[in-house]
C-alpha positions as CSV (number, residue, x, y, z in Angstrom):
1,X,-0.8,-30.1,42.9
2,X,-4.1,-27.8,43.5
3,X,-1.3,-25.4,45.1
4,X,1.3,-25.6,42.6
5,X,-1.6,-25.0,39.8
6,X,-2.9,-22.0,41.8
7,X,0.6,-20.5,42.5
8,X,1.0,-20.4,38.8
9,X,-2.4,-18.8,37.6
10,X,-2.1,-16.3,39.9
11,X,1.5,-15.5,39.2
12,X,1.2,-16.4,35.5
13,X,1.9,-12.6,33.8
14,X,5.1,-12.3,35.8
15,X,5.9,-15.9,34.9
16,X,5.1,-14.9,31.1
17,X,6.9,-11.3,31.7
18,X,10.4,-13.3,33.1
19,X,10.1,-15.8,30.1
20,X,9.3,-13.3,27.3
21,X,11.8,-10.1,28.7
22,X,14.5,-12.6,30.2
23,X,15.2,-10.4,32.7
24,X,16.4,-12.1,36.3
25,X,17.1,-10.6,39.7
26,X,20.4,-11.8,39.4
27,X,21.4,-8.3,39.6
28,X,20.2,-7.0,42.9
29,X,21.5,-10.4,44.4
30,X,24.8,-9.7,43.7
31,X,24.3,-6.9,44.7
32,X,22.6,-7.8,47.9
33,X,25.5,-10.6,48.2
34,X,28.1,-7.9,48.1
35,X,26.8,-6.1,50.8
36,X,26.6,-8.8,53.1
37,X,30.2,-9.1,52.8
38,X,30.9,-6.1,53.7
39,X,29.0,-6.2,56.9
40,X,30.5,-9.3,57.7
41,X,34.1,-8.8,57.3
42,X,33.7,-5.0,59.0
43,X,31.8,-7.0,62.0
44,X,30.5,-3.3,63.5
45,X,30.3,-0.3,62.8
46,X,30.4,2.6,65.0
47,X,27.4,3.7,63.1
48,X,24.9,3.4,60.3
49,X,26.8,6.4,58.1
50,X,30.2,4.4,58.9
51,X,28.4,1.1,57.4
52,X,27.0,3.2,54.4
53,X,30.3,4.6,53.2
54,X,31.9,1.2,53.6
55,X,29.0,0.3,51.1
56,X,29.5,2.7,48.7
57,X,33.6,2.6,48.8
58,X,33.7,-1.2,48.1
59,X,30.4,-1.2,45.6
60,X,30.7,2.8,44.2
61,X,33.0,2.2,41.5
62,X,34.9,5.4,43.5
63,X,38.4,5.4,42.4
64,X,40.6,7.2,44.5
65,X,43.6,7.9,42.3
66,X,43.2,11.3,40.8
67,X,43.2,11.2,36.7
68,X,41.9,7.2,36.9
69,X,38.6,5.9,35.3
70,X,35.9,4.2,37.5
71,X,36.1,0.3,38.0
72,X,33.2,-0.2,35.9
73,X,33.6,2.3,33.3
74,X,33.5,0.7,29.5
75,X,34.4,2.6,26.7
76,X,32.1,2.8,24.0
């Protein structure tokens, strides 16, 4: 209990700063979880710049059909 109650004080502004802003990390591990993905399903790459494109193909947003609108553009 002395740990838990230590954790927590010296934590407690982040705590407070997650609570009050309601922001989450769920973004970079989505993120992160997409990537793995990628390295699993290519198995190896020749290289690291081979792994890096495969990266930013599948995660980008590239489209590659001339005169077509990114995957996550939004209209505003």
């Amino acid at each position: 209990m002395k740990k838990a109650a230590r954790t927590v004080k010296n934590h407690l502004w982040g705590i407070l700063n997650a609570v009050v802003t309601k922001v989450t990390n769920a973004t970079a591990e989505s993120l992160n979880s997409n990537i793995r993905k990628i390295k699993r399903a290519a198995c190896a790459f020749r290289n690291k710049d081979r792994f890096n494109n495969a990266i930013y193909l599948q995660i980008g947003g590239l489209s590659l059909y001339p005169g077509t609108a990114p995957a996550n553009h939004t209209d505003h």
